[in-house]
N, C-alpha and C positions, 0 to 999 in steps of 0.2 A: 358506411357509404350508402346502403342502401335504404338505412332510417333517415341521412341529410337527402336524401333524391323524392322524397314524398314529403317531407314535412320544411317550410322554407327557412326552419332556422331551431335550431333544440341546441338548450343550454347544456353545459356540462353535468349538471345534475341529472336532466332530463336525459342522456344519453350512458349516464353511470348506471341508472335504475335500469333500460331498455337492456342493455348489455349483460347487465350485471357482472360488470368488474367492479377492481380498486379504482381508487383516484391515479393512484400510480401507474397501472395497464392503460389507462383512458389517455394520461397524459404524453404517455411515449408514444402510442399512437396517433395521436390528433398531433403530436409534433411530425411525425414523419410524413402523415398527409399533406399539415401544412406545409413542410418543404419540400415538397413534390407536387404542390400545387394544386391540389386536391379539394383541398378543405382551407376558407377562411373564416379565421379565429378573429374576432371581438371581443377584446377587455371593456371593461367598464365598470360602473359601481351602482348599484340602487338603494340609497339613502348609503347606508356604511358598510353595505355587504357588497363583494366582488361579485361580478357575473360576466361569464366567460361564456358566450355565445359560437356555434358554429355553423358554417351554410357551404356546399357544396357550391365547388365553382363550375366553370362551364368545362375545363381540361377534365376536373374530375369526374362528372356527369357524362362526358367523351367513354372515359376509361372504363366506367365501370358497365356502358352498355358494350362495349368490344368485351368486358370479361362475360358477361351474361348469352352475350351470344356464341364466348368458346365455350363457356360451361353447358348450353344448349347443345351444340354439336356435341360434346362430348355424351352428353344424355341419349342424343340420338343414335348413337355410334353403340352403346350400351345395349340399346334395345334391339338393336340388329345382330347383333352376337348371337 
């Protein structure tokens, strides 16, 4: 989420290498973003090769600054201990 929230669109390849997963970790996730609305997925083809593109929507770019901001509290809350 946080590689689609800075860059406006990273192909599936482009986001296999970043992560470095399988194609199979990559694909069970970017399914369950996409059904949760997160992330939209773009098939297409360039000349005879597939390309499967991805971009954060606006629900997910919501969710992921509410997780950044509990994960800050939680860092803050660390430090005060």
């Amino acid at each position: 989420m946080s590689a689609l929230a800075v860059n406006d669109v990273l192909s599936f390849n482009d986001l296999k290498k970043l992560l470095e997963i399988t194609d199979g970790n990559l694909s069970v996730h970017a399914r369950r973003l996409e059904d949760t609305g997160y992330v939209k997925c773009t098939k297409s083809f360039v000349g005879r090769q597939p390309r499967t593109e991805f971009r954060i929507t606006s629900p997910g770019r919501r969710a992921l600054e509410i997780y950044l901001q509990q994960m800050e509290s939680v860092i803050q809350a660390s430090r005060k201990s």
